[in-house]
Structure formats: C-alpha cells, structure tokens
C-alpha positions in Angstrom: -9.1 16.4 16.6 -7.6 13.4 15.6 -4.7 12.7 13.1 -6.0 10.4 10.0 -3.2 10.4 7.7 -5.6 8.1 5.7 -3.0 6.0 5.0 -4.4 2.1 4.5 -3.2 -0.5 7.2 -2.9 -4.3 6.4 -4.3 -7.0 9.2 -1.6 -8.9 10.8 -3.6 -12.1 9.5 -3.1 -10.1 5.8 0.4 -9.8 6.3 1.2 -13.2 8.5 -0.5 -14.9 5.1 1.7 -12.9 3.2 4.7 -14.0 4.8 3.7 -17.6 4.8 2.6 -17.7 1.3 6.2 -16.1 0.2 8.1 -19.0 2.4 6.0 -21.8 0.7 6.7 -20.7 -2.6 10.2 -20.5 -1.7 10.4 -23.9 -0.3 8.2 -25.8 -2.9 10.7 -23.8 -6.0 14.3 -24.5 -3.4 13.2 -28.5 -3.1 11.9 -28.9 -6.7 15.5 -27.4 -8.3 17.6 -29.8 -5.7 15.6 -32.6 -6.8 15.2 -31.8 -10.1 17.5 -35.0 -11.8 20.1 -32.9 -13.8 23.9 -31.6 -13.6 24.5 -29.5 -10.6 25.3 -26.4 -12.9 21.8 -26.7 -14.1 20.5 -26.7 -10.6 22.7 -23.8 -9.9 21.6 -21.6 -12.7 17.8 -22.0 -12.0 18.6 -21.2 -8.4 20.3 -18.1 -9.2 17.5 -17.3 -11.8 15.5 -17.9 -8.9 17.1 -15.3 -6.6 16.9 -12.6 -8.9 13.3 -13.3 -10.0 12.6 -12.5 -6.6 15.0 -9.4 -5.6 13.5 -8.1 -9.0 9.8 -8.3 -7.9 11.0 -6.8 -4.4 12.3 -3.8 -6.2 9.3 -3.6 -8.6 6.8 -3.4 -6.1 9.0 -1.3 -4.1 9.0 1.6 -7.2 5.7 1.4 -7.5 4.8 1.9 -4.1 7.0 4.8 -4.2 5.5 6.6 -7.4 1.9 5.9 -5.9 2.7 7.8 -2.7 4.4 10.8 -4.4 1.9 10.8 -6.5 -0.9 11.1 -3.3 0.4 14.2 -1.9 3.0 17.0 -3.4 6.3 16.9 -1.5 6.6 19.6 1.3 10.2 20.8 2.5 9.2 21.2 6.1 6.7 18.5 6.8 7.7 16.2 9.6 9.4 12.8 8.7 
C-alpha cells in the first residue's frame, strides 16, 4: 500500500525556469530604472514601486495557494504535520 497524498509535483526544469524567468525580469526592470535618464528620486520611487509589486504578488499567490488547499481537504486536529 502505498501513500499518494495526490498532491501535484513540479519538474525541477518547471521550477529551475521559474527561477530563471523571475531573475530576468528582475534584471531587465533593475537596469532599465538605473538607466532610465531622470532625477534619482524618480529612479528611486519606481524601484520601490518595484519591490512591492513583487512582495505583493508573493503574498497573493501565497493566499491563494492557501485557500485552494483548505479548500481540498477539511482540517483534522490529529493528522500528522
């Protein structure tokens, strides 16, 4: 008997594509706002806008995530973590 907890599992070519995907878009936005020609305030406000664009999505997808697995199974008290 085997135990299937059904639970999907991503290919480390899924997630290494992932990864690099994420660090490109990083670079590409980081080099276009330092050589973007205005006052360094400017530059410093889209960078910051940047930062929380992107702590935002984290925690997005991270409460989804979360309501689509308690919504898989009902919560039970004793069930191994």
């Amino acid at each position: 008997m085997s135990d299937t907890s059904g639970k999907q599992q991503n290919t480390a070519a899924f997630y290494g594509q992932a990864v690099a995907s994420f660090a490109v878009a990083m670079a590409a936005t980081a080099i276009g706002i330092v050589k973007l020609h205005a006052d360094a305030w400017v530059r410093a406000f889209l960078g910051i806008a940047v930062l929380y664009l992107v702590t935002s999505a984290f925690t997005l997808a991270k409460v989804i995530r979360d309501r689509q697995e308690a919504a898989e199974r009902p919560f039970h008290p004793f069930e191994k973590l």
